[in-house]
LODRENRO-85335 format. One record per residue (C-alpha): x, y, z; chain; residue in one letter. Coordinates in pm, whole numbers, plus 32768, in hexadecimal, padded with zeros to 4 digits. Example, Ala and Ser with C-alpha at 12.3 -4.5 7.8 and 13.67 -1.06 7.14 Angstrom:
BEGIN
[[84CE; 7E3E; 830C]; "A"; "A"]
[[8557; 7F96; 82CA]; "A"; "S"]
REM end
This chain:
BEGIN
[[4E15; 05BC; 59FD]; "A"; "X"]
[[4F2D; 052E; 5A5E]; "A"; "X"]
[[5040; 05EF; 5985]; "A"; "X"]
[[4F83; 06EE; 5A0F]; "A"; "X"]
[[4FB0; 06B2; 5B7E]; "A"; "X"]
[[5119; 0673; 5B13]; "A"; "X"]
[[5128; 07EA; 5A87]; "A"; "X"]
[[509E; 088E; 5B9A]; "A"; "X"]
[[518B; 07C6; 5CB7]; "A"; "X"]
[[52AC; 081A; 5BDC]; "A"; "X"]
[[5247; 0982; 5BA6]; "A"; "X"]
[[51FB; 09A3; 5D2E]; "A"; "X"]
[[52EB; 0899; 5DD4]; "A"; "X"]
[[52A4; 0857; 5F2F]; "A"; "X"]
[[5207; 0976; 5FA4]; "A"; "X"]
[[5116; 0961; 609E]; "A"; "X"]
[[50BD; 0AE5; 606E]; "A"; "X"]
[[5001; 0A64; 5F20]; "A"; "X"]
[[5014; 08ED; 5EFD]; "A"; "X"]
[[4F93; 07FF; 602D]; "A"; "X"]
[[4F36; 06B2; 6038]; "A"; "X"]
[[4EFD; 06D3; 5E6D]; "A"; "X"]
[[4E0A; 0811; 5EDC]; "A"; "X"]
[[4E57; 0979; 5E5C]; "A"; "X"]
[[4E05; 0A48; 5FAB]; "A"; "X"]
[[4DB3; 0B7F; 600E]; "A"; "X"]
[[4EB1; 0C92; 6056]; "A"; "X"]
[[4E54; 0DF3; 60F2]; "A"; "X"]
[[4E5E; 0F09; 5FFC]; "A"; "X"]
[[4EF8; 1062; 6046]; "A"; "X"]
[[4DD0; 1181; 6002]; "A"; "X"]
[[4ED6; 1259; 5FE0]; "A"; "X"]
[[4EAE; 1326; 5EB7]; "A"; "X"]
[[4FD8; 1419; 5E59]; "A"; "X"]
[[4FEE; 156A; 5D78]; "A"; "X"]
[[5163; 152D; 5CEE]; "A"; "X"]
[[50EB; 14D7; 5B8E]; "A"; "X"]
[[5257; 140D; 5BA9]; "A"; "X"]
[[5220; 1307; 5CA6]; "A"; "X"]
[[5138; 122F; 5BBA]; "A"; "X"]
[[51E1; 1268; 5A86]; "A"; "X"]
[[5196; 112A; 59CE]; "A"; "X"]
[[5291; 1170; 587C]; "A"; "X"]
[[53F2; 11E9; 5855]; "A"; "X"]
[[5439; 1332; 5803]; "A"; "X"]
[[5557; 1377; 5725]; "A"; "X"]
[[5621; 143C; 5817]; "A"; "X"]
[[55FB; 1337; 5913]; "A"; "X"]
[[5663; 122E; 57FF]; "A"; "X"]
[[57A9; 1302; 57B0]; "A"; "X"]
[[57E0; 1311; 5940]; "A"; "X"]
[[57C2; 117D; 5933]; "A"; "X"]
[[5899; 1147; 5820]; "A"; "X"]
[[59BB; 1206; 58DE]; "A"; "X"]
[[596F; 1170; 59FB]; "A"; "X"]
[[59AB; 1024; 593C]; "A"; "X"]
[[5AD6; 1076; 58AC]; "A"; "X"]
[[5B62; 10F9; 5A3F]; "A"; "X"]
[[5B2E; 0F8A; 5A9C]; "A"; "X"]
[[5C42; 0EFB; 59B2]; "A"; "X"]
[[5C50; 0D98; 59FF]; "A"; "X"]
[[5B6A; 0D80; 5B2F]; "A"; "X"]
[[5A63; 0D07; 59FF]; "A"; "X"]
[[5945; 0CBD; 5AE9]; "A"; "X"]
[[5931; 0E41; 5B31]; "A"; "X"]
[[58E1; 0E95; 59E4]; "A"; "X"]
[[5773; 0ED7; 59A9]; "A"; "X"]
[[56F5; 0E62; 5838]; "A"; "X"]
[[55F2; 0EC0; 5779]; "A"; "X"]
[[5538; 0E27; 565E]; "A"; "X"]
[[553E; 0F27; 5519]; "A"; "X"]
[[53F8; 0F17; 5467]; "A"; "X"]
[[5455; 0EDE; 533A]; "A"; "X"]
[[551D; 0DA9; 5380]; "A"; "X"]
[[53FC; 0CD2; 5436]; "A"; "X"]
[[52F3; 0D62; 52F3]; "A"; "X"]
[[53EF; 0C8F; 522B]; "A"; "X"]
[[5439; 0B95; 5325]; "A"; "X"]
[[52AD; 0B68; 5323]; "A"; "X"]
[[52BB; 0B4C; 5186]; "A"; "X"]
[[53C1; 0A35; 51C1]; "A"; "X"]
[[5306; 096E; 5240]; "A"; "X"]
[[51B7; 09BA; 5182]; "A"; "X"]
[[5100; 0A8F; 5250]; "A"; "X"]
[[50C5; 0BDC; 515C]; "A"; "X"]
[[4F52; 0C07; 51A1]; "A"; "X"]
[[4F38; 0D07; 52E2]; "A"; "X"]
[[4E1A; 0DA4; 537B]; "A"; "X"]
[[4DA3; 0E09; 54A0]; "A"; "X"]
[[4D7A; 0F3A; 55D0]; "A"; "X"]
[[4EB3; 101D; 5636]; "A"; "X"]
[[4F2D; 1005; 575E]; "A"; "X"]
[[5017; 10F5; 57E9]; "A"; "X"]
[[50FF; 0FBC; 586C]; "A"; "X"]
[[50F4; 0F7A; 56E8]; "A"; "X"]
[[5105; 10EF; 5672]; "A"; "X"]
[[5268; 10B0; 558F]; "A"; "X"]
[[520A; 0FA0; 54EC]; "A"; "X"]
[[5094; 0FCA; 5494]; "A"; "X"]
[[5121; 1101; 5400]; "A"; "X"]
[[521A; 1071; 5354]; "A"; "X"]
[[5118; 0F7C; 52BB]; "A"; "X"]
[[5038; 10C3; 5273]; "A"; "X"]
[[5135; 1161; 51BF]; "A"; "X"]
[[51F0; 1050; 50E3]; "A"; "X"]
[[50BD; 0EDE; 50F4]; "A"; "X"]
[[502C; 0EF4; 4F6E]; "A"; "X"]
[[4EB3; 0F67; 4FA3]; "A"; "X"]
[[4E0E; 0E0D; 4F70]; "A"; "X"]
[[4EE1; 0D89; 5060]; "A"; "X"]
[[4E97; 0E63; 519F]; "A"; "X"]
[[4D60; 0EB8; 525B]; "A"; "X"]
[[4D23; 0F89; 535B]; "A"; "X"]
[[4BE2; 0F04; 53ED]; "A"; "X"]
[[4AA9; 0FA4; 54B5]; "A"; "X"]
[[4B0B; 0EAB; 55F2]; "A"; "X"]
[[4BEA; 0D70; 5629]; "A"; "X"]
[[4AA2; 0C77; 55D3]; "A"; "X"]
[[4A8E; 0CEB; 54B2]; "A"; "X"]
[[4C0D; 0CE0; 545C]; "A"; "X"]
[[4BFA; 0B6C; 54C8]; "A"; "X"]
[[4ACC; 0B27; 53DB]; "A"; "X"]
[[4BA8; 0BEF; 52AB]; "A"; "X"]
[[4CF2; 0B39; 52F4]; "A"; "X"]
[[4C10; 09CF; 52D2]; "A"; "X"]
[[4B6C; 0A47; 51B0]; "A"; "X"]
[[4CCA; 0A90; 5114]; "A"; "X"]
[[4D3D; 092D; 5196]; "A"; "X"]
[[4C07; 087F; 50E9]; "A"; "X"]
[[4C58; 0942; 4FB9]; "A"; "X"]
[[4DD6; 08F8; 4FAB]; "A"; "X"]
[[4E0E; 07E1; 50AA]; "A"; "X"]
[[4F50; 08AF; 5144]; "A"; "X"]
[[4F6E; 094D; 52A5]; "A"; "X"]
[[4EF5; 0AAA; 52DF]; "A"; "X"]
[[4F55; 0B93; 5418]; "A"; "X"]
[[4E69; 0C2C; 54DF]; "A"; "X"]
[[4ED8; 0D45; 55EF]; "A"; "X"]
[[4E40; 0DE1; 56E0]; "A"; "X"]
[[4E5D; 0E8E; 584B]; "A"; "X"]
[[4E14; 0D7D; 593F]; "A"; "X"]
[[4CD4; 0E5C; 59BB]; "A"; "X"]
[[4C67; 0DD9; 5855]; "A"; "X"]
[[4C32; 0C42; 58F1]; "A"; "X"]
[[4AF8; 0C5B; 5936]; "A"; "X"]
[[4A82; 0CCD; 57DA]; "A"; "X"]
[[4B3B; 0B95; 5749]; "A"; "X"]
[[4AC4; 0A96; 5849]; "A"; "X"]
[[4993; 0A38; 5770]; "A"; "X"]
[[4A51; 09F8; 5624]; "A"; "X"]
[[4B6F; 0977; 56B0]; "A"; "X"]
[[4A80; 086D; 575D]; "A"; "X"]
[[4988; 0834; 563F]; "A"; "X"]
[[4A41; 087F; 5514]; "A"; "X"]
[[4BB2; 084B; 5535]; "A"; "X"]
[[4BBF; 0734; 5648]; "A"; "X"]
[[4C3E; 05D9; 55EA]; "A"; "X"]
[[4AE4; 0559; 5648]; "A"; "X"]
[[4A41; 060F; 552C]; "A"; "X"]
[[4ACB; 06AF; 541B]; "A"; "X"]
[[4C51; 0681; 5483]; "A"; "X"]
[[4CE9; 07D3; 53E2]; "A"; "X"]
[[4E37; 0807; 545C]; "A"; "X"]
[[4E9E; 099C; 5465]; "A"; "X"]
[[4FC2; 0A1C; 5538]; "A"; "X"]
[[4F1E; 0B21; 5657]; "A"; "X"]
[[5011; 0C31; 567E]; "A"; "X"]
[[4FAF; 0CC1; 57D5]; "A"; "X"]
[[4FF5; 0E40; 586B]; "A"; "X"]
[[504E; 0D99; 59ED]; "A"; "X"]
[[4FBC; 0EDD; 5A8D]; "A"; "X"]
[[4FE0; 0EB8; 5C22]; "A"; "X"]
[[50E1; 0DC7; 5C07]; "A"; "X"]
[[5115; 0D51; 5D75]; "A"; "X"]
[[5257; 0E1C; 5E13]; "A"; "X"]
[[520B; 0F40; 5D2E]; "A"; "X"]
[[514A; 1071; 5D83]; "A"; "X"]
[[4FEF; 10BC; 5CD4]; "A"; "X"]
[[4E95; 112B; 5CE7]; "A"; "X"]
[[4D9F; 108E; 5DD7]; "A"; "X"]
[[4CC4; 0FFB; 5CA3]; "A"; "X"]
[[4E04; 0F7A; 5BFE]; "A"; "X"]
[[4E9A; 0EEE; 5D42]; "A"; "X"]
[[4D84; 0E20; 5D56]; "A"; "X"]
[[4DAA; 0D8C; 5C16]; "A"; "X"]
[[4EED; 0D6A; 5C08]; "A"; "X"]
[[4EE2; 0C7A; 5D19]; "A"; "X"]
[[4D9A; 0BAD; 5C85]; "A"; "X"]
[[4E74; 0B96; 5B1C]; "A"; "X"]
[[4F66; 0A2C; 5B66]; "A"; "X"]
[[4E4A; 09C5; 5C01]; "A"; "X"]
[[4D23; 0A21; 5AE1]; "A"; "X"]
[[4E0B; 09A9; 59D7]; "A"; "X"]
[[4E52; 085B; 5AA3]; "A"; "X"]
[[4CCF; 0818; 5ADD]; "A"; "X"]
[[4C7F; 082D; 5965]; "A"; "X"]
[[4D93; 0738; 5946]; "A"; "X"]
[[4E6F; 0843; 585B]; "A"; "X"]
[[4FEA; 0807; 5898]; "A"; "X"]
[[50A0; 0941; 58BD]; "A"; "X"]
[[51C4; 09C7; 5935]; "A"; "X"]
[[527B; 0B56; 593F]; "A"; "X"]
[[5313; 0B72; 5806]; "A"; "X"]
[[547B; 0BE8; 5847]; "A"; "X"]
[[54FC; 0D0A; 580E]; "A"; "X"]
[[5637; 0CC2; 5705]; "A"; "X"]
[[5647; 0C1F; 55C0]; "A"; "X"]
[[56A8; 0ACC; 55D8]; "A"; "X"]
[[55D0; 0A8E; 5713]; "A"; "X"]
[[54D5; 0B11; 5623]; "A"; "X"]
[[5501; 0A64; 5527]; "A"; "X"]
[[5517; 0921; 55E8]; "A"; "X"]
[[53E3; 0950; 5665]; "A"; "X"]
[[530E; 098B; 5535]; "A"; "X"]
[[53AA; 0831; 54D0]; "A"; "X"]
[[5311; 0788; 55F7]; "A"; "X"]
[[51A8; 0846; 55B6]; "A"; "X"]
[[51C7; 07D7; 543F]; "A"; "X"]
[[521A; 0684; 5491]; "A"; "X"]
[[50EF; 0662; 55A3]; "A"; "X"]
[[4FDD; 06FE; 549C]; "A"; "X"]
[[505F; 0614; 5396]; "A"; "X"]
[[5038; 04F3; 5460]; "A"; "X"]
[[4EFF; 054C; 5528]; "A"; "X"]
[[4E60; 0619; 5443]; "A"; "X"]
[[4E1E; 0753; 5560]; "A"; "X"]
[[4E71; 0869; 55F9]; "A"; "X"]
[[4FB5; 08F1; 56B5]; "A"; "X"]
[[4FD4; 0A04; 5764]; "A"; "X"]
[[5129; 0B12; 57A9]; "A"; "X"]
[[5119; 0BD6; 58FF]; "A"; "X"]
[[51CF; 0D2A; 587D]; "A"; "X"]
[[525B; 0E00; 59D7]; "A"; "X"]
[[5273; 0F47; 59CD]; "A"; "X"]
[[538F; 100B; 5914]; "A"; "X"]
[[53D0; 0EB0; 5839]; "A"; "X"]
[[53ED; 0F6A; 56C9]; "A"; "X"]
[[54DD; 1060; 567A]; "A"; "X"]
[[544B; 11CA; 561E]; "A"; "X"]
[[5388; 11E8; 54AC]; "A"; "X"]
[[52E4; 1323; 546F]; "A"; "X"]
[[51B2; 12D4; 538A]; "A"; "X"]
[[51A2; 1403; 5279]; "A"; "X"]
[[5094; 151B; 52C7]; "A"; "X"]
[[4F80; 1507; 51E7]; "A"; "X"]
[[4F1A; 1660; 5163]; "A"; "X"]
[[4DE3; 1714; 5211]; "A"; "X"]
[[4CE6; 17E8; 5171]; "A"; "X"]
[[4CFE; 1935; 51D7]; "A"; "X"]
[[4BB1; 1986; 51F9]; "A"; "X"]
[[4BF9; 18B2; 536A]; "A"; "X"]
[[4C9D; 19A0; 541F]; "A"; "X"]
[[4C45; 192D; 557A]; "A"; "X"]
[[4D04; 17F5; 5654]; "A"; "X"]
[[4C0E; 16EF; 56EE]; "A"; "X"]
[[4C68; 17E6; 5847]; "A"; "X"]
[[4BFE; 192B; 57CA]; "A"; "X"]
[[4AE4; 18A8; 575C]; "A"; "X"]
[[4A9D; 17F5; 58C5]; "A"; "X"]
[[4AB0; 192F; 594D]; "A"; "X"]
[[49A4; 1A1C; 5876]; "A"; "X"]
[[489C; 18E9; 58DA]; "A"; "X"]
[[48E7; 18FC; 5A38]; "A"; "X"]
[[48FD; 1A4A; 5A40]; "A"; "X"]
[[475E; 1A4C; 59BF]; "A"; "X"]
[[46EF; 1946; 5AA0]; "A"; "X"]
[[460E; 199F; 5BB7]; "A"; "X"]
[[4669; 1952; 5D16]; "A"; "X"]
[[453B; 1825; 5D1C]; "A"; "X"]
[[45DD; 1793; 5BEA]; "A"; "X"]
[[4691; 1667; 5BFC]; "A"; "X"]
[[47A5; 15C6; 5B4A]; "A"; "X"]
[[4848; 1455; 5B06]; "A"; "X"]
[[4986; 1488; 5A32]; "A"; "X"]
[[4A3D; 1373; 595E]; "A"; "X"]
[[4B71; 12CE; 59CB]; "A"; "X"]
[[4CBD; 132F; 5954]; "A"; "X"]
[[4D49; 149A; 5946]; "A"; "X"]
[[4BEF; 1544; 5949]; "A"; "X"]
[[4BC7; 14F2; 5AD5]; "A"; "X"]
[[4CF4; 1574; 5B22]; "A"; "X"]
[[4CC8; 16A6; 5A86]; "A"; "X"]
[[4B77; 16C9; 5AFC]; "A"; "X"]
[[4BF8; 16AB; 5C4C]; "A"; "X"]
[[4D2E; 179A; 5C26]; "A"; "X"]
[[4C14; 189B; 5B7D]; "A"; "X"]
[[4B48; 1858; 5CF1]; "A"; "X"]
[[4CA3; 18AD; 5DB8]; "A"; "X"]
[[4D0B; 19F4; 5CDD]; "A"; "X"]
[[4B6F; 1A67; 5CDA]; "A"; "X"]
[[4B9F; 1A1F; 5E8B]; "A"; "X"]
[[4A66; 1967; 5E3E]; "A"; "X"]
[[4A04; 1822; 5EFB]; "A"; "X"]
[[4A0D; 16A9; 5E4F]; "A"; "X"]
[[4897; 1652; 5EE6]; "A"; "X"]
[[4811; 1684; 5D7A]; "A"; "X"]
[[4900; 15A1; 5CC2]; "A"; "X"]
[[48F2; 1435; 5C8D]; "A"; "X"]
[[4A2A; 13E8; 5C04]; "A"; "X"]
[[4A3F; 12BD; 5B3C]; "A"; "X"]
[[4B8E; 1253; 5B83]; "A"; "X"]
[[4B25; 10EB; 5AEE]; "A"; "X"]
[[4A49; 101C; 5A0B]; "A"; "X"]
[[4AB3; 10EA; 58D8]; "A"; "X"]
[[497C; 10F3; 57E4]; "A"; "X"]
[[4883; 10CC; 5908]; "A"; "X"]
[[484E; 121B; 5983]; "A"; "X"]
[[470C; 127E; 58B9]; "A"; "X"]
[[4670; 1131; 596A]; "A"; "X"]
[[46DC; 11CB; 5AC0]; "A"; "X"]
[[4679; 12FA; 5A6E]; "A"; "X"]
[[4521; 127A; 5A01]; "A"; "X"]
[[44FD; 11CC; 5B31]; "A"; "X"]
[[4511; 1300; 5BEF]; "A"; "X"]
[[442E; 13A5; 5B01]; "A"; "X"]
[[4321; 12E2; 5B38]; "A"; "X"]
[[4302; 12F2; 5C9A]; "A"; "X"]
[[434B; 1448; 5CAB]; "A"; "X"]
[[4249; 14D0; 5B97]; "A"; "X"]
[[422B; 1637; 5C28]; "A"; "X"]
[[43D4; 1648; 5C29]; "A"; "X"]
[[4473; 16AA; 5AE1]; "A"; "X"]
[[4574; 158D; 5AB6]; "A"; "X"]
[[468F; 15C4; 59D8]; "A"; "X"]
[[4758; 14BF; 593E]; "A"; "X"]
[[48AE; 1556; 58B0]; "A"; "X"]
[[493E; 1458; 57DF]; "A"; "X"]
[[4A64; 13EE; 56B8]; "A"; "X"]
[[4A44; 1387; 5576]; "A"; "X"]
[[4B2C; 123B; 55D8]; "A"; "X"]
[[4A56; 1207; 5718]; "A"; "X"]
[[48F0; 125E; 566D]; "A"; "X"]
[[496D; 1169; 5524]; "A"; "X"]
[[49F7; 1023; 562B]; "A"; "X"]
[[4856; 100E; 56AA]; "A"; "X"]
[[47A3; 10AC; 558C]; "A"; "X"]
[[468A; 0FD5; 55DB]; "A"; "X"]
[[463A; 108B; 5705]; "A"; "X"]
[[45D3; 11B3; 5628]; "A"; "X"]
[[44A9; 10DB; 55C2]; "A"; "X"]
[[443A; 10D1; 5715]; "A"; "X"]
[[444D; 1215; 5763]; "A"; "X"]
[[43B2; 1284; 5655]; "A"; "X"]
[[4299; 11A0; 5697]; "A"; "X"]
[[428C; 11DC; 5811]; "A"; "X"]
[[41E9; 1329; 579E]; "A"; "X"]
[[428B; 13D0; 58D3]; "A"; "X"]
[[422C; 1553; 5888]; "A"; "X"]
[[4339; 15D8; 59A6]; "A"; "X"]
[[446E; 14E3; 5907]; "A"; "X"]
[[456E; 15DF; 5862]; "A"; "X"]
[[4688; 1513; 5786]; "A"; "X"]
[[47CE; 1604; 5754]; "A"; "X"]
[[48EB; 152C; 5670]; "A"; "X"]
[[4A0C; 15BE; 5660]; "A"; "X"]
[[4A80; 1551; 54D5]; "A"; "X"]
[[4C35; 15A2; 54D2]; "A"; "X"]
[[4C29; 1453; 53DB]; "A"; "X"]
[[4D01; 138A; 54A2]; "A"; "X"]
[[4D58; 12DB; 5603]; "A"; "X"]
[[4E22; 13D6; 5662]; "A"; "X"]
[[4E47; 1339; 57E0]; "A"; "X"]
[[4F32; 1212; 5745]; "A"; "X"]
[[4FEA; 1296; 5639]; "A"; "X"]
[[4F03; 138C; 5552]; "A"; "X"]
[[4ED8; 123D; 5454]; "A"; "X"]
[[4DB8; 12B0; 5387]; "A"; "X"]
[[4C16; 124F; 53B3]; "A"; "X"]
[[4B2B; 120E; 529D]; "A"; "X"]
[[4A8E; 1338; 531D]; "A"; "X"]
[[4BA8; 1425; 52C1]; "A"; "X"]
[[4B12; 13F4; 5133]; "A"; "X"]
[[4A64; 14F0; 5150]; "A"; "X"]
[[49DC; 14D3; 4FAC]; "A"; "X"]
[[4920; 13CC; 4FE8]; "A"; "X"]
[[490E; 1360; 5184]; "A"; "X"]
[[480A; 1427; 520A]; "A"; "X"]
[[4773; 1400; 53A9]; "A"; "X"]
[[4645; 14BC; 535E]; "A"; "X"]
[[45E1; 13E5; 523D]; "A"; "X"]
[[4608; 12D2; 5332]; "A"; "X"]
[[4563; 1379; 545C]; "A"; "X"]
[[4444; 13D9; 5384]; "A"; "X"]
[[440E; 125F; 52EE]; "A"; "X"]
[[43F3; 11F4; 5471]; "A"; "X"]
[[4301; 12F0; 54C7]; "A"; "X"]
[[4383; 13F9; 5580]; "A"; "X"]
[[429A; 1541; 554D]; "A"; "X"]
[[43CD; 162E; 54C8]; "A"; "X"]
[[452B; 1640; 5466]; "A"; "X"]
[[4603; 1779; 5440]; "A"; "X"]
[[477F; 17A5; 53E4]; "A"; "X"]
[[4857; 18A4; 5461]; "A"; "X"]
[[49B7; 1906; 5418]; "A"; "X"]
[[49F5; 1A62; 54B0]; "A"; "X"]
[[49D5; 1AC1; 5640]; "A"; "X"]
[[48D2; 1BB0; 55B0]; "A"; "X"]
[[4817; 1A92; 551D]; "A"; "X"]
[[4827; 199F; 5650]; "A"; "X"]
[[47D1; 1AA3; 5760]; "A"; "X"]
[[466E; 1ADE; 5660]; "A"; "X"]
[[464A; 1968; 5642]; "A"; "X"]
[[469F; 1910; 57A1]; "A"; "X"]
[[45AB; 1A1D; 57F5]; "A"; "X"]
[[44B7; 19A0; 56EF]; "A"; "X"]
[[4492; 1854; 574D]; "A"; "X"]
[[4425; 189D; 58C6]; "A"; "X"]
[[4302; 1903; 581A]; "A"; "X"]
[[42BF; 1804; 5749]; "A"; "X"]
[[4201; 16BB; 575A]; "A"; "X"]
[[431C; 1592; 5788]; "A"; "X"]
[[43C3; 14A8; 572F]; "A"; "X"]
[[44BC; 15BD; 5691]; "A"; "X"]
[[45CF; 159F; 55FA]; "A"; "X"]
[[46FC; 16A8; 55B0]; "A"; "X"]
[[4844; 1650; 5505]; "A"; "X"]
[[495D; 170E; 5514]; "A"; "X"]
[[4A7E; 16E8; 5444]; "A"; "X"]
[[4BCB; 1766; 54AB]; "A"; "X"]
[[4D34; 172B; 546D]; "A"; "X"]
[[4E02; 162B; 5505]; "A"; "X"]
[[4EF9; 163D; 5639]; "A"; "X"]
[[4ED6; 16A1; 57BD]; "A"; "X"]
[[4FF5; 1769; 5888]; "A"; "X"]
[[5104; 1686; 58F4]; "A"; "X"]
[[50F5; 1707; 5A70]; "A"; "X"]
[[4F92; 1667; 5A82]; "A"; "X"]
[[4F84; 15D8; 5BBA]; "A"; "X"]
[[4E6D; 14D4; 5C78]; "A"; "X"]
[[4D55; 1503; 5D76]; "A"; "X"]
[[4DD5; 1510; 5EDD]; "A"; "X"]
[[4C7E; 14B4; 5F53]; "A"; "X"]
[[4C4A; 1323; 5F7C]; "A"; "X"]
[[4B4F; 128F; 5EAE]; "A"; "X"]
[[4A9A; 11F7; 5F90]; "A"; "X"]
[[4AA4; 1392; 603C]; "A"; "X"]
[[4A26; 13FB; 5EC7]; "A"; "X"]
[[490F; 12FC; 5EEA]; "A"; "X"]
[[48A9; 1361; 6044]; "A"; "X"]
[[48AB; 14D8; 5FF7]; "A"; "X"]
[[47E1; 148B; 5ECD]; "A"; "X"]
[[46F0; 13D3; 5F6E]; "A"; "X"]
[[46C3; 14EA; 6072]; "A"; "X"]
[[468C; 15ED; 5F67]; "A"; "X"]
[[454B; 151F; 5ECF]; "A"; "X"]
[[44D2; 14F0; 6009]; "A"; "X"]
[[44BD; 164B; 607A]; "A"; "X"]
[[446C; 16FD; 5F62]; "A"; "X"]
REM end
């Protein structure tokens, strides 16, 4: 705990803002949420890089002006230098270059992209007990609390000891501007980290400092046999486009289009809870353009994988309300265990919609199991859980007769449909708060 404590005064200094008296405090959080699809942008893009790098070059020898950046390729080998070639994990957007770096170029049986960040933890130990080196695991550091468990009964010096280096998106980094779900975890991180006695600190941002410190985190898990954890800021990795995997053609419809011909057949009782990630926001953007209100929405800006539960909740106290959950393959696949209680909650007016493009487009478009379409099929699941139908759909013809099907029928539903990857690059964010969104929402059940 100690090297720990060490970490986070180092990382913080003296700040009184977040540090006081050894205790991580509260700050106040802006609600502000903005449309400019710029003012969060978590990766690099490769104009801004080339606007950088001649920005670097204009500051001649005034050296601390130059902004670096670490090239993906370069820490992948930096991390096979020191032993580290086993990576798996959940992409992060903060991470976006290099996961897709490791997607494109990691041999097959040395790269996983797991349902959640628990069960990337319990992968990387099984792949230390097998081989006795160091794996990395990386996530977005929304992903904690799905590795608190392992990381305190499996990994922790106390029990099993498995070292693993933790590379960590550092979404709301304090001083940086962010969601209202990510600001709020950005500022819990140092402090998470430092009461599960993992020493961490940012990884920098250039090669040598890089390098330097994947020395000290090999040294530490050889001689304490546990984890340590890398705080990656935003815009830290140079651009790396990951190739675009071919789509069939039969899936002629994006993830929005798609949004749209189910709202479009919902009735104005119906309600919704939508997934977190890009689906929200174009939920929301469809409400704006359709002049329609928010009051129906529960957007799940949050707790990816969790929105069937919420939805369920809702269902259940609500049974005369048609309650649809509109979902994504990454989000449905990170809790697929809550499909076995819905399925058994027998809840005739729950209505599951996943939206299958095959990967998590919202950080990167790295690709889910889910996107095999041969042999990974959601009904097949849904139906060994127990809900009372499935359906599959492709085609706006073929959702608006589903959509319109399944109001009919006995729940739990379920409807996949699959649809080429991508969203429009001027997507923007709600404008309402959520705590607004939850408020409205609330109103709408109550009334109605």
């Amino acid at each position: 705990m100690a090297r720990a404590g060490l970490a986070l005064t180092r990382l913080l200094g003296n700040s009184s803002t977040f540090l006081s008296c050894g205790r991580l405090t509260s700050v106040r959080l802006s609600q502000d949420i903005h449309t400019d699809p710029t003012l969060y942008k978590s990766h690099i893009s490769e104009k801004q890089y080339e606007e950088q790098q001649k920005r670097n070059e204009d500051a001649g020898e005034l050296t601390e002006l130059v902004r670096d950046f670490l090239q993906p390729n370069e820490f992948y080998n930096s991390c096979l230098n020191i032993g580290v070639d086993f990576f798996c994990g959940v992409p992060d957007s903060l991470l976006k270059d290099f996961c897709a770096y490791v997607t494109q170029n990691a041999p097959k049986e040395k790269h996983v992209i797991a349902a959640n960040e628990g069960n990337a933890v319990a992968i990387a130990t099984g792949y230390h007990l097998a081989t006795g080196k160091h794996p990395m695991v990386y996530l977005q550091n929304s992903g904690l609390g799905n590795i608190i468990n392992p990381l305190m009964s499996l990994t922790s010096p106390s029990v099993y000891s498995v070292p693993m280096i933790l590379l960590i998106g550092w979404r709301g980094e304090p001083g940086k501007r962010d969601e209202p779900q990510h600001l709020v975890q950005g500022q819990a991180t140092p402090g998470l980290l430092a009461a599960l006695g993992i020493p961490f600190q940012p990884l920098p941002d250039y090669e040598e400092g890089a390098d330097q410190a994947l020395l000290t985190a090999k040294h530490y898990m050889e001689k304490s046999s546990a984890p340590y954890a890398f705080l990656v800021k935003r815009q830290t990795f140079a651009p790396y486009k990951l190739k675009k995997r071919p789509t069939p053609e039969e899936f002629v419809l994006s993830r929005e289009d798609a949004m749209k011909v189910v709202i479009d057949n919902l009735s104005q009782k119906d309600v919704v809870i939508s997934a977190t990630g890009m689906l929200s926001r174009e939920l929301f953007e469809y409400r704006v353009t359709k002049e329609m209100g928010h009051e129906k929405d529960f957007l799940s800006v949050g707790s990816m994988g969790h929105t069937s539960s919420i939805a369920l909740g809702v269902a259940m106290q609500k049974p005369r309300r048609q309650v649809f959950c509109l979902d994504g393959d990454g989000s449905v696949i990170m809790h697929m265990g809550a499909m076995a209680t819905v399925g058994q909650s027998a809840m005739s007016n729950f209505k599951h919609i996943v939206i299958n493009n095959g990967s998590h487009d919202s950080v990167g478009g790295q690709p889910t199991d889910a996107g095999n379409h041969d042999q990974f099929s959601f009904s097949t699941i849904a139906e060994g859980c127990g809900y009372k139908s499935t359906m599959v759909a492709m085609t706006e013809e073929e959702i608006a007769q589903c959509v319109m099907d399944m109001r009919g029928m006995e729940g739990p539903v379920l409807l996949e449909i699959k649809t080429r990857m991508g969203s429009r690059k001027n997507l923007g964010r709600p404008t309402r708060t959520p705590i607004e969104n939850k408020e409205d929402f609330m109103h709408f059940l109550a009334i109605n």
